[in-house]
GUPAMAR-451666 format. One record per residue (C-alpha): z negated, y, x negated. Coordinates in Angstrom, 2 decimals. Example, Ala and Ser with C-alpha at 12.3 -4.5 7.8 and 13.67 -1.06 7.14 Angstrom:
(r (-7.80 -4.50 -12.30))
(r (-7.14 -1.06 -13.67))
END
This chain:
(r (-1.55 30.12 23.19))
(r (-0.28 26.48 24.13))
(r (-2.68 23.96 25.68))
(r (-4.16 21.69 23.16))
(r (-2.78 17.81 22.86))
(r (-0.80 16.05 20.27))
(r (2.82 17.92 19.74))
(r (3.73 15.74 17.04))
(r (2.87 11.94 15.59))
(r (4.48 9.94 12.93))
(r (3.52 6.17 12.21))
(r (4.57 4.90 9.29))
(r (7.71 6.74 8.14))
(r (9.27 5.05 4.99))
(r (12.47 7.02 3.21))
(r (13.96 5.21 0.61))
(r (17.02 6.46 -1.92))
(r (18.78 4.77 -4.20))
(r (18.79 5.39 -8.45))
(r (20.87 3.50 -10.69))
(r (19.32 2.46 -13.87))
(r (21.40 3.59 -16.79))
(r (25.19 4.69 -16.73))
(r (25.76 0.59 -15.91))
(r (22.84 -0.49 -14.04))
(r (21.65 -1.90 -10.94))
(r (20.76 0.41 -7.98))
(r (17.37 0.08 -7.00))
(r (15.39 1.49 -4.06))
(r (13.29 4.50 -4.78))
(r (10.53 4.89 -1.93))
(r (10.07 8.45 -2.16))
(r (7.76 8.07 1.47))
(r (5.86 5.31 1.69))
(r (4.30 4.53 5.20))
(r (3.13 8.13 6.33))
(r (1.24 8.57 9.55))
(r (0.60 11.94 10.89))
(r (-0.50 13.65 13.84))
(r (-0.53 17.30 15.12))
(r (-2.06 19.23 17.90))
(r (-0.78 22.17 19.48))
(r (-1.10 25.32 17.88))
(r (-2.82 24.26 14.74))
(r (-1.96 23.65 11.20))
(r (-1.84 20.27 9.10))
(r (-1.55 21.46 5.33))
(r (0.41 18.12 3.01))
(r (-0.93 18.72 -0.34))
(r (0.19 16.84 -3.59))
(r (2.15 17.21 -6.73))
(r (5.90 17.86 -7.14))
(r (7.86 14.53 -6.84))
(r (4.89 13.29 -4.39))
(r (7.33 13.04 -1.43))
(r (5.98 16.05 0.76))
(r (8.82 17.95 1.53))
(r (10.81 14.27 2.48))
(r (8.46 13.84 4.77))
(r (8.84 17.74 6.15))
(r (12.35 16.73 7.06))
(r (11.76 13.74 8.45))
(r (9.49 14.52 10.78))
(r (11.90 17.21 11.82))
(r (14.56 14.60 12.04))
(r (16.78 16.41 9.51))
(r (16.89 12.99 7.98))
(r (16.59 9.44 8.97))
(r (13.46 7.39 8.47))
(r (14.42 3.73 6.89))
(r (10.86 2.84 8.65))
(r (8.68 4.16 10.96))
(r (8.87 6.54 14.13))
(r (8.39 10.40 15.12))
(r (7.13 11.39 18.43))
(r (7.74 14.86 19.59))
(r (5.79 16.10 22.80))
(r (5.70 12.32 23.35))
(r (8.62 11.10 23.35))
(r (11.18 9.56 20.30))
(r (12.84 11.67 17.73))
(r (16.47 11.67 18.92))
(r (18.87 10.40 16.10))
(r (19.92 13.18 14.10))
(r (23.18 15.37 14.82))
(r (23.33 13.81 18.41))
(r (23.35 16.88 21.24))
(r (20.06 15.69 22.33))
(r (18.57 16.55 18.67))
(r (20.37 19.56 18.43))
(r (19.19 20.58 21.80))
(r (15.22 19.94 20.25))
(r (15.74 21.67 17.59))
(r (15.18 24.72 19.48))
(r (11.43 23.97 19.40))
(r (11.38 22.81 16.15))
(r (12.03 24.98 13.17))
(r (11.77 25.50 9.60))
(r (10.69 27.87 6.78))
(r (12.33 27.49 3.70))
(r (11.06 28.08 0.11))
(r (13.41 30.56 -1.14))
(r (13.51 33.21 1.08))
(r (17.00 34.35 -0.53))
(r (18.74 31.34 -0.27))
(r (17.63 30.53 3.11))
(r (19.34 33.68 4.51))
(r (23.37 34.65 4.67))
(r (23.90 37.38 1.82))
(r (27.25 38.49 3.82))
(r (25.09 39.17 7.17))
(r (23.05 41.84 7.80))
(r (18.98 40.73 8.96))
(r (18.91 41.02 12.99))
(r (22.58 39.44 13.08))
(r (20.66 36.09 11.60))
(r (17.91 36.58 13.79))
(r (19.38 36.45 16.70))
(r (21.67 33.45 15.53))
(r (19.66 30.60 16.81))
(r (19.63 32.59 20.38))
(r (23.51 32.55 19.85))
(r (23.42 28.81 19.12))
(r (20.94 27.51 21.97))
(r (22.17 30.47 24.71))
(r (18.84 31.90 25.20))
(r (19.01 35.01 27.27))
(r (21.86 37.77 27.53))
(r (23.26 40.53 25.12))
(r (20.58 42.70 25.77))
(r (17.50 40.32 25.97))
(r (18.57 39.19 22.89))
(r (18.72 42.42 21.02))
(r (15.30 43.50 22.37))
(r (14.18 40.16 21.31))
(r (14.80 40.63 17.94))
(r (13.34 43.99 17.45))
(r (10.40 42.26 18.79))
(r (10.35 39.89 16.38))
(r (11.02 42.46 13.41))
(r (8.20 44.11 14.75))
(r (5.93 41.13 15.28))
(r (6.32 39.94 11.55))
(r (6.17 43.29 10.20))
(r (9.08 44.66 9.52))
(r (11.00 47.74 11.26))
(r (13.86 47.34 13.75))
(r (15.71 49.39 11.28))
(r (15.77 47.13 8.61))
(r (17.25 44.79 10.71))
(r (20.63 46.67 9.81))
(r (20.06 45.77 5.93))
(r (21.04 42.75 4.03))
(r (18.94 40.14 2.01))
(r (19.52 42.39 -1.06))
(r (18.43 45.25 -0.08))
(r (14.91 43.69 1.12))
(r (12.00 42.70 -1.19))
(r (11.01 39.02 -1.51))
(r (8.20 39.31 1.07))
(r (10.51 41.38 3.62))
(r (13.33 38.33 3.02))
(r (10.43 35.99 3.64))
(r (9.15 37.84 6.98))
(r (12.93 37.97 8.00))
(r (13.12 34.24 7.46))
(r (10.04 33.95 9.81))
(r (11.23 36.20 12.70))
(r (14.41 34.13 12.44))
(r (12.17 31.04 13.03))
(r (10.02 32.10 15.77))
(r (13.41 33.29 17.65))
(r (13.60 30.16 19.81))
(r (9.77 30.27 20.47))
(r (9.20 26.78 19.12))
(r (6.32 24.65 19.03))
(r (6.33 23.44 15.38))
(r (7.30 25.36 12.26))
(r (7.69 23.19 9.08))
(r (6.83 25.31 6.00))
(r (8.02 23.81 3.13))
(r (6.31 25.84 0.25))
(r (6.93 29.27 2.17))
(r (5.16 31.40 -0.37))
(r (5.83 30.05 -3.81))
(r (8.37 31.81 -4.69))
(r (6.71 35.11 -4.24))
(r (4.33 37.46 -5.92))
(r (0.99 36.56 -5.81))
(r (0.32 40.14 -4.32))
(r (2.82 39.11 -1.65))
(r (1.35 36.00 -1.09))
(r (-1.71 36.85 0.25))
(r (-0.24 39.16 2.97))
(r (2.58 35.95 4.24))
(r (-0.22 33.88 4.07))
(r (-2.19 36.50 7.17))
(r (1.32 36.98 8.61))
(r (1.43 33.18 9.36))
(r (-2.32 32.83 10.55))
(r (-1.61 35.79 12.56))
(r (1.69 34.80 14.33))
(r (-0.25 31.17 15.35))
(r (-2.57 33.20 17.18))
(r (-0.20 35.22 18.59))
(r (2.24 33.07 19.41))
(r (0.23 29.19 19.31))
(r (2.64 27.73 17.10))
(r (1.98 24.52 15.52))
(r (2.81 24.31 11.46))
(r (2.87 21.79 9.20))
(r (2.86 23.64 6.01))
(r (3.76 22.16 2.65))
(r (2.35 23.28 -0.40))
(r (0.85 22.33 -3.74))
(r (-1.01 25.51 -3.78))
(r (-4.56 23.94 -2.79))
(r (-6.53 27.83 -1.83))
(r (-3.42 28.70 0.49))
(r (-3.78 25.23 2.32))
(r (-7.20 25.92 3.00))
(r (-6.50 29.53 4.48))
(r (-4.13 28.41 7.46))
(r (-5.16 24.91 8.00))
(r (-7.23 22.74 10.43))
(r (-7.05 19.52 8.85))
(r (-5.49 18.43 5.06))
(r (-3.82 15.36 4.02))
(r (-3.63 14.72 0.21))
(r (-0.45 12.70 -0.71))
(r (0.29 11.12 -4.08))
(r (2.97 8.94 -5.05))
(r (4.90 8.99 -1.01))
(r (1.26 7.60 0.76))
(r (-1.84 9.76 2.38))
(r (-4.75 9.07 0.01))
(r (-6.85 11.01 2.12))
(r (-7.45 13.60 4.64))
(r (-9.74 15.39 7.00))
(r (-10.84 19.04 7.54))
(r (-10.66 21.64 4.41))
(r (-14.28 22.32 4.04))
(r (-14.73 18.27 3.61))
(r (-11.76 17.70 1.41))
(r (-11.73 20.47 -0.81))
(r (-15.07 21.15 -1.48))
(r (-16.15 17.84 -1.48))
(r (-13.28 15.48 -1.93))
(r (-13.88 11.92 -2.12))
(r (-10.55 10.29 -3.67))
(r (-10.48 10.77 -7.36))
(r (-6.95 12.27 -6.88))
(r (-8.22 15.08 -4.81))
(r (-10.82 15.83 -6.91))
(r (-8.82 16.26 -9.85))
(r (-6.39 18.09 -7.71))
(r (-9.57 20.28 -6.64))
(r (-10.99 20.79 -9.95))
(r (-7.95 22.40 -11.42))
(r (-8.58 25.83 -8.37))
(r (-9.94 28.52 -10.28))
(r (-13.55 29.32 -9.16))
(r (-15.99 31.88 -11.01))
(r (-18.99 30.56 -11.38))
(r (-18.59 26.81 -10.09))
(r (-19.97 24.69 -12.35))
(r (-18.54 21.27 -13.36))
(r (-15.08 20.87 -15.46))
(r (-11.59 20.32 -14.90))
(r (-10.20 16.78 -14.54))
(r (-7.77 16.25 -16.47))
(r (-5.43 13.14 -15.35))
(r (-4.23 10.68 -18.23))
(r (-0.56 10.38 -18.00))
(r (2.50 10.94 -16.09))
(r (2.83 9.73 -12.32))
(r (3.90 6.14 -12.02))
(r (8.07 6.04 -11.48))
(r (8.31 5.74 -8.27))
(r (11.43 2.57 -8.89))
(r (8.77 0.75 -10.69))
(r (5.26 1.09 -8.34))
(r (2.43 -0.19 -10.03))
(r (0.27 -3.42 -8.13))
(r (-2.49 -2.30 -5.76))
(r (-3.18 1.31 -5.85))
(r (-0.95 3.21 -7.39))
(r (-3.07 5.92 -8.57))
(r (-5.06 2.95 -10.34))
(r (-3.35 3.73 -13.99))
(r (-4.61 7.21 -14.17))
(r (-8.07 7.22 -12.05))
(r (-10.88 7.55 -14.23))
(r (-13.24 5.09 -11.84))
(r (-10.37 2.17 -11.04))
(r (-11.73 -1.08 -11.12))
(r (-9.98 -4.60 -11.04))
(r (-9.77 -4.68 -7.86))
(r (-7.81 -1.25 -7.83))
(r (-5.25 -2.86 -9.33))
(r (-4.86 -5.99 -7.41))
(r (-4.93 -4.48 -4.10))
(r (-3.70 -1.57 -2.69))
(r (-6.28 0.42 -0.43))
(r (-5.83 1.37 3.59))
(r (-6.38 4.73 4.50))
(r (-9.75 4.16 6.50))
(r (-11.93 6.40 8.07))
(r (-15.62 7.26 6.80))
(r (-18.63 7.93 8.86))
(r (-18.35 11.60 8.12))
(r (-14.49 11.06 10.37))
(r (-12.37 11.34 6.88))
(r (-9.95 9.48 5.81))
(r (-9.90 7.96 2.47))
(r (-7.83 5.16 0.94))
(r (-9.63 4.30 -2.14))
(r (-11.69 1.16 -2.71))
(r (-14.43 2.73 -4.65))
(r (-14.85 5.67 -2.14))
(r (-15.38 2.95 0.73))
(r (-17.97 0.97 -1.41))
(r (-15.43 -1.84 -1.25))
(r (-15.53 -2.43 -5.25))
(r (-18.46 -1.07 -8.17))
(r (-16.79 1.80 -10.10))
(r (-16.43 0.55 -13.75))
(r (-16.21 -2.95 -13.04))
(r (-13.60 -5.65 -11.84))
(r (-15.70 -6.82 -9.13))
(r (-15.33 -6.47 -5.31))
(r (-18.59 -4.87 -4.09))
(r (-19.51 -8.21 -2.03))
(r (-19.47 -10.50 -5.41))
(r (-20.77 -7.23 -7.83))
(r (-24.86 -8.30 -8.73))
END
């Protein structure tokens, strides 16, 4: 296991794209990350929940420097992100890898399994021939698969084989940070469960630090340390999983919580009026404001910071800080 410490730390990455209204329109700027600040220790997990469209997996590449932040910084073991595609980037990237949602398209049909596992050895020219090869069987071996099957190709391996091929791949350069970017959704739910130990498993074994991607809220809270909850490109609120998800203070999470199947819990789903905001035409303060069922006028003049609580959560939400009185248009300081 790694020492402990911050491995990674993001202030305020911003990733715009541009959309053109209509076949004739103007372009406009689309902020599909809006001022996301992250940090992640050593050998533990940071799950980024949301809905599709919320701008989770942008920020998954940008903190991997796969793309380029319009705003903001990355720090990696404390020092800049290189620019990406420069040889000092490429030369990171060694210690920084990532695990792809489709297991199948993330591999080489044409190549049999080790030969892609012991590609990123190839690329960074770790170790000799040999090493190499009895690297890779260790790795087969280590995410549960035989060295034999190292011989077959993505085809002739079932969807949770592919997906423990794609891992051994990953952990081939022994990095610090894996970025799993929805790693088990496109699997059976049978198969899910046993990735899901296969990736709690190789942290202990091998003290790699994930930030792992996912919508699916019960999978987030088996491999993580801390959660952040993003909506609409911004953090609305995060802290550890017991706190959040079983007793989550933005009215985003807890619609997002209420939806988890659960015999026996009591209360109802939340069901969320309309469609997210479009994300070219942000609505005034907080931009969950149109759909929260507590939003007051203040909610909609001002957008909230993501503050911490005394309980060491953070929450941006007005309401959840006591800042305004749910139901009303009044600040809390002016509400009788």
């Amino acid at each position: 296991m790694r020492p402990g410490g911050v491995l990674l730390e993001a202030e305020g990455l911003v990733r715009r794209y541009g959309m053109r209204r209509g076949v004739f329109g103007r372009t406009v700027d689309v902020r599909a990350v809006d001022g996301v600040s992250l940090r992640l220790e050593r050998g533990r997990t940071l799950g980024l929940v949301g809905e599709s469209g919320c701008g989770k997996s942008t920020t998954g590449r940008l903190v991997l420097g796969m793309e380029t932040p319009d705003g903001g910084s990355v720090s990696f073991d404390g020092r800049p992100m290189p620019s990406p595609g420069t040889s000092a980037w490429r030369v990171l990237r060694a210690r920084m890898q990532m695990v792809f949602q489709d297991p199948l398209g993330a591999l080489d049909r044409r190549l049999p399994i080790a030969a892609q596992v012991v590609e990123p050895l190839d690329i960074h020219g770790i170790g000799d021939r040999a090493s190499r090869a009895a690297r890779v069987e260790d790795l087969l071996r280590a995410v549960g698969l035989r060295p034999d099957q190292g011989a077959r190709y993505p085809h002739e391996l079932s969807g949770g084989q592919r997906q423990r091929a794609v891992l051994a791949r990953a952990l081939a350069t022994d990095p610090a940070l894996l970025v799993c970017d929805e790693p088990i959704s496109a699997l059976d739910v049978s198969i899910q469960a046993q990735v899901m130990n296969l990736l709690v498993d190789l942290q202990e074994q091998f003290g790699t630090a994930m930030l792992f991607v996912s919508h699916d809220l019960r999978a987030v809270r088996q491999v993580s340390h801390r959660v952040a909850v993003m909506y609409l490109g911004r953090i609305v609120e995060e802290g550890e999983p017991d706190g959040v998800l079983r007793d989550p203070a933005h009215p985003y999470s807890r619609a997002l919580v209420s939806a988890i199947p659960h015999p026996g819990r009591g209360g109802q789903r939340i069901v969320l009026q309309g469609d997210p905001p479009n994300p070219a035409d942000r609505p005034t303060g907080c931009a969950f404001h149109p759909r929260c069922p507590v939003a007051t006028g203040l909610c909609a003049q001002e957008a909230p910071a993501l503050k911490p609580r005394a309980d060491g959560r953070l929450v941006a939400c007005h309401v959840a800080h006591g800042e305004a009185v749910a139901g009303t248009g009044l600040p809390r300081r002016e509400a009788a």
